[in-house]
C-alpha positions as CSV (number, residue, x, y, z in Angstrom):
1,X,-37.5,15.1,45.3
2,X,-39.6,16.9,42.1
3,X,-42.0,14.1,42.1
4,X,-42.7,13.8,45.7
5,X,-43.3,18.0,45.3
6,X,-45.1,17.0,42.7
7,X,-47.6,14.4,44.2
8,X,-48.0,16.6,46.7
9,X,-49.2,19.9,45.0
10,X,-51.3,17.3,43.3
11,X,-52.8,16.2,46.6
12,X,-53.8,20.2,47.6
13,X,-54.4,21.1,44.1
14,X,-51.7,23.9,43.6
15,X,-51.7,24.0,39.8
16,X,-49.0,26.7,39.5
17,X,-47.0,24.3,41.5
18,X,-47.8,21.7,39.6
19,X,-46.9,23.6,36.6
20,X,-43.7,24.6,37.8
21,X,-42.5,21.1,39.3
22,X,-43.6,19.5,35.7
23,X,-41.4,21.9,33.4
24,X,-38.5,21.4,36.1
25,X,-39.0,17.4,35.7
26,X,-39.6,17.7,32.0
27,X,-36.4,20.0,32.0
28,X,-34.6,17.7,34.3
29,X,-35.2,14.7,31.8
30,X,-34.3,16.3,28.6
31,X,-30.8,17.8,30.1
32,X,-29.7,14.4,31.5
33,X,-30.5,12.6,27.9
34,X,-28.7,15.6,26.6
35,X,-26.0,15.4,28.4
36,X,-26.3,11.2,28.1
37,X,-26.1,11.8,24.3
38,X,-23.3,14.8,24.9
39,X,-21.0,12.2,26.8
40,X,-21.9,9.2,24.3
41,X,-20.2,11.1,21.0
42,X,-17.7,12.5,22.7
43,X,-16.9,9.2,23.4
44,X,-17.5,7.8,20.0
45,X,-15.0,11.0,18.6
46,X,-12.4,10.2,20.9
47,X,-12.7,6.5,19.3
48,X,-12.5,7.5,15.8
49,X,-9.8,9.9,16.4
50,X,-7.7,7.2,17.5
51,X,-8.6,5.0,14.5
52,X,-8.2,7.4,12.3
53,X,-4.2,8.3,13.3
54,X,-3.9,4.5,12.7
55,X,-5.2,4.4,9.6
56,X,-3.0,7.4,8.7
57,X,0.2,5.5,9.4
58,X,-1.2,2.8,7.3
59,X,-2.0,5.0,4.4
60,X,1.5,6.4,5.2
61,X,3.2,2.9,5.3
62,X,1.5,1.8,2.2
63,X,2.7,5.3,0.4
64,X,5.9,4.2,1.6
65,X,5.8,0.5,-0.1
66,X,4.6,2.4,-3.5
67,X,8.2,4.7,-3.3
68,X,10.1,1.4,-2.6
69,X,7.9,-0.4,-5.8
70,X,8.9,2.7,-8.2
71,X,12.4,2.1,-7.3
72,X,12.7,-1.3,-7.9
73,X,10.2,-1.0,-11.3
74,X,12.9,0.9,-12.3
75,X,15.9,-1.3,-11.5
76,X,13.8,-3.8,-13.6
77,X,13.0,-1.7,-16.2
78,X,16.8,-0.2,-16.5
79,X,17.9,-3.9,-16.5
80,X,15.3,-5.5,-18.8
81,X,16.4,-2.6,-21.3
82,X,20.0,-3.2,-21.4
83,X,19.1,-7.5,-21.9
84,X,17.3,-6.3,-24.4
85,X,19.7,-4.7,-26.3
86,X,22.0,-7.4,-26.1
87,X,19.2,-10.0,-27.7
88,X,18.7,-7.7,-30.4
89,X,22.0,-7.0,-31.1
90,X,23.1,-10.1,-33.3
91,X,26.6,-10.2,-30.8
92,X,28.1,-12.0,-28.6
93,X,29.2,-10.6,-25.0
94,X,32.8,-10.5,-24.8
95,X,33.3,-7.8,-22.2
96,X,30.8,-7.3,-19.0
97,X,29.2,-10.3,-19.7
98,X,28.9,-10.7,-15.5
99,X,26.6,-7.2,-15.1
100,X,24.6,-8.2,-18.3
101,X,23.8,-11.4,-16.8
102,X,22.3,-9.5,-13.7
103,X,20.4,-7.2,-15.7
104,X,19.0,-10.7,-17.4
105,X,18.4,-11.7,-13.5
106,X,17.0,-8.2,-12.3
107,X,14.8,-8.1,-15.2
108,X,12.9,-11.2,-14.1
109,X,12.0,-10.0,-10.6
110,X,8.6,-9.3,-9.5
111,X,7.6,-7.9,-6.2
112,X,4.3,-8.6,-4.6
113,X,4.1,-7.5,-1.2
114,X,0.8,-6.7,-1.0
115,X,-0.4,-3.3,1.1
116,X,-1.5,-3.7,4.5
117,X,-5.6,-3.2,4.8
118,X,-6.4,-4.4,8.2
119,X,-6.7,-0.4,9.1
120,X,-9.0,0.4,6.6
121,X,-11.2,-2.4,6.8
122,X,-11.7,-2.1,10.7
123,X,-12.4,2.1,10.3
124,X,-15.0,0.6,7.3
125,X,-16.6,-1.6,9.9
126,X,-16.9,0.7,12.3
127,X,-18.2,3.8,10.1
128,X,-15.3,5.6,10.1
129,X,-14.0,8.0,8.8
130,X,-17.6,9.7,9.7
131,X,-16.4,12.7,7.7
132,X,-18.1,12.4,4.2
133,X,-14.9,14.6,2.7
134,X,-12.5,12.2,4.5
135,X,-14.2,9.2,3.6
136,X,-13.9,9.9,0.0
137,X,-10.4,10.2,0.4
138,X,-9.8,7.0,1.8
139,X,-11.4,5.0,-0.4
140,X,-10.6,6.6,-3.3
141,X,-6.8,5.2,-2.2
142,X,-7.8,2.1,-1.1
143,X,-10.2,1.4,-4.5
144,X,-7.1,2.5,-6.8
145,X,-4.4,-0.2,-4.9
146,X,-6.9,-2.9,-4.7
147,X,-6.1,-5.4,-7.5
148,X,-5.2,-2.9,-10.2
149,X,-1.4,-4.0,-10.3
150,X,-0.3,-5.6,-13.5
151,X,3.2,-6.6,-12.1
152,X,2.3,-8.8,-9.1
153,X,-1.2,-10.5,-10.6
154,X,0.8,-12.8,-12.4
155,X,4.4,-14.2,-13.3
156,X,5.3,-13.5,-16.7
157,X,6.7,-16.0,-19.1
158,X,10.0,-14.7,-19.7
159,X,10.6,-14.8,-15.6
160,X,10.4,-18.9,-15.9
161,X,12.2,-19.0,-19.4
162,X,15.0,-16.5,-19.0
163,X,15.8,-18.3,-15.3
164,X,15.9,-21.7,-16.9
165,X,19.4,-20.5,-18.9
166,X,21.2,-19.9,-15.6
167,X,23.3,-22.7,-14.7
168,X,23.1,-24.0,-10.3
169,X,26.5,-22.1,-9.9
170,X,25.0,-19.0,-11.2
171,X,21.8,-19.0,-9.6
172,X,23.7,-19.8,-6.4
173,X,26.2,-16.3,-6.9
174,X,22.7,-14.4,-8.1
175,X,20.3,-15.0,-5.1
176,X,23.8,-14.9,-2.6
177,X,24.8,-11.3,-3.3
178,X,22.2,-9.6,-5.9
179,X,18.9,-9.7,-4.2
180,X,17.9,-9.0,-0.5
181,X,14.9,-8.3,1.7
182,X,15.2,-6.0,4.1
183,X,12.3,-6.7,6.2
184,X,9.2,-8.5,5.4
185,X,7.9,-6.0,3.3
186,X,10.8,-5.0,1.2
187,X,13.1,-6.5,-1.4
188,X,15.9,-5.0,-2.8
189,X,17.8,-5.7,-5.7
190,X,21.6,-5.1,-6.0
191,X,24.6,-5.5,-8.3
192,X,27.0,-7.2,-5.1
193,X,27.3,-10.9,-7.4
194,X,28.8,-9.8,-10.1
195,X,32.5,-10.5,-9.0
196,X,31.2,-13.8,-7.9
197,X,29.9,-14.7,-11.5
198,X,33.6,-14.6,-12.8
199,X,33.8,-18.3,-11.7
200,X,31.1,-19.1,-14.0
201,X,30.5,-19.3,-18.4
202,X,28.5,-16.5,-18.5
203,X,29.1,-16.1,-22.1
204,X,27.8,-19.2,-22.8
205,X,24.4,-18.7,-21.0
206,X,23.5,-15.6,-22.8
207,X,24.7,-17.4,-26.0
208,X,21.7,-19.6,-25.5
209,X,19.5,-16.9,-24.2
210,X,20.1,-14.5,-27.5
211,X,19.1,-17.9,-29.3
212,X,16.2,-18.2,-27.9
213,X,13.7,-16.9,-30.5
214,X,10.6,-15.6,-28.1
215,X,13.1,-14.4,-25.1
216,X,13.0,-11.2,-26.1
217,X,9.1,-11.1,-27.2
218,X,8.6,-12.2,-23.4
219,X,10.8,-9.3,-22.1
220,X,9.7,-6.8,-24.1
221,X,6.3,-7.7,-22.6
222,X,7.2,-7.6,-18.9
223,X,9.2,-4.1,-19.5
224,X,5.9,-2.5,-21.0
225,X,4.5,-3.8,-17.7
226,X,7.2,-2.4,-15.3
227,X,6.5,1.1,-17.0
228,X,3.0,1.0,-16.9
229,X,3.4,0.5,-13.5
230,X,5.8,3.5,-13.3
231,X,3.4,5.4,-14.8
232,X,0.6,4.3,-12.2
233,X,2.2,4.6,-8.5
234,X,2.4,8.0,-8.8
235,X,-1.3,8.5,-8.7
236,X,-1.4,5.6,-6.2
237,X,0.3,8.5,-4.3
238,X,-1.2,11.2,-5.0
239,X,-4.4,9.3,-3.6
240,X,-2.5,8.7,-0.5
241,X,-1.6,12.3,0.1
242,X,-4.8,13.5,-0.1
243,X,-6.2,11.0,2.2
244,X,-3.5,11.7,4.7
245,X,-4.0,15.4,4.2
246,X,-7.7,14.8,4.6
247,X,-7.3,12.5,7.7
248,X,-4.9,14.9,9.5
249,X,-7.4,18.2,8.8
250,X,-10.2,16.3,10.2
251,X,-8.0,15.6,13.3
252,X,-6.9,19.0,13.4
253,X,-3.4,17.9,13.0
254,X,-1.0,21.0,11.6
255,X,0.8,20.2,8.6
């Protein structure tokens, strides 16, 4: 319609016409690239709000795998301490041999469930978070997970040695009632075997182990492992918080 006004004040030579029906067309173009553009990122928004609440519950889920780690560094760390003491102590068991021989067993666990990513690599390749504040945040968390974790790169000695000592019957009573998974992430480790390990020479295994002159070398080593790692996930999740808290004020979630 504005062009054919156009052509024709053109055509009788009204030049205030003309002038008027070129700043409406002109006007008329810029507003519908406006609102082209307008439409385009609110579209794009939308998108990235809904990748970023995933990647929040990943963040979250991973926070949640680091609580469950600190726990079961722990139960490794209490265990390997109390073996320990046993191989340094020049003695015989002669009493709750059955619960030091789990603390032997829970000492050589290590748990490497590795944290999910898929999240954070999908927001990457789309340019999310497009928050420069938020961004930082998230990789900040991701950067400190990502290969840093001395207890899962590799298994230590002592987890191959100290294992060799327990006998079929014992290894059967020790994976039956003191260790189970959850779900596929999770692993839990429990004290349920020890009436089970009545039926077996205890005794005479950790005779052997406390003869064993670099058992407790190797354990020492894999404790000092479990508490660095103790001393780590905690700033693992500190990360996490802030990149949560980051994530949800950029979504304009309330706290």
């Amino acid at each position: 319609m504005i062009l054919r006004r156009l052509s024709q004040s053109l055509q009788e030579q009204n030049w205030t016409a003309i002038c008027i029906e070129f700043v409406l067309l002109v006007t008329g173009v810029f507003l519908g690239i406006q609102v082209a553009n307008w439409n385009e990122e609110r579209t794009q928004r939308l998108q990235e709000r809904s990748f970023l609440a995933q990647l929040r519950d990943e963040i979250a889920g991973n926070d949640q795998v680091i609580e469950h780690q600190l726990r079961y560094n722990g139960q490794v760390i209490a265990g390997g301490r109390r073996a320990l003491d046993y191989l340094q102590s020049g003695q015989d068991c002669f009493s709750g041999c059955e619960g030091l021989l789990v603390d032997f067993f829970h000492a050589s666990q290590m748990w490497g469930t590795p944290f999910s990513r898929a999240k954070f690599e999908e927001t990457q390749r789309l340019g999310f978070p497009s928050n420069p504040s938020v961004h930082a945040a998230v990789e900040a968390f991701y950067d400190y997970i990502n290969g840093w974790d001395a207890v899962t790169a590799a298994p230590p000695p002592y987890r191959e040695n100290v294992r060799g000592y327990f006998t079929p019957d014992a290894a059967q009573v020790l994976w039956d009632g003191c260790w189970h998974s959850p779900s596929a992430r999770l692993e839990e480790l429990r004290r349920d075997c020890e009436a089970g390990l009545e039926q077996v020479d205890t005794a005479a295994m950790l005779r052997a182990m406390r003869a064993d002159p670099g058992l407790a070398g190797e354990l020492q080593f894999w404790i000092g492992q479990n508490i660095f790692a103790s001393r780590a996930f905690p700033e693992a999740r500190d990360h996490a918080r802030t990149a949560t808290a980051a994530i949800s004020q950029d979504l304009g979630d309330k706290p």
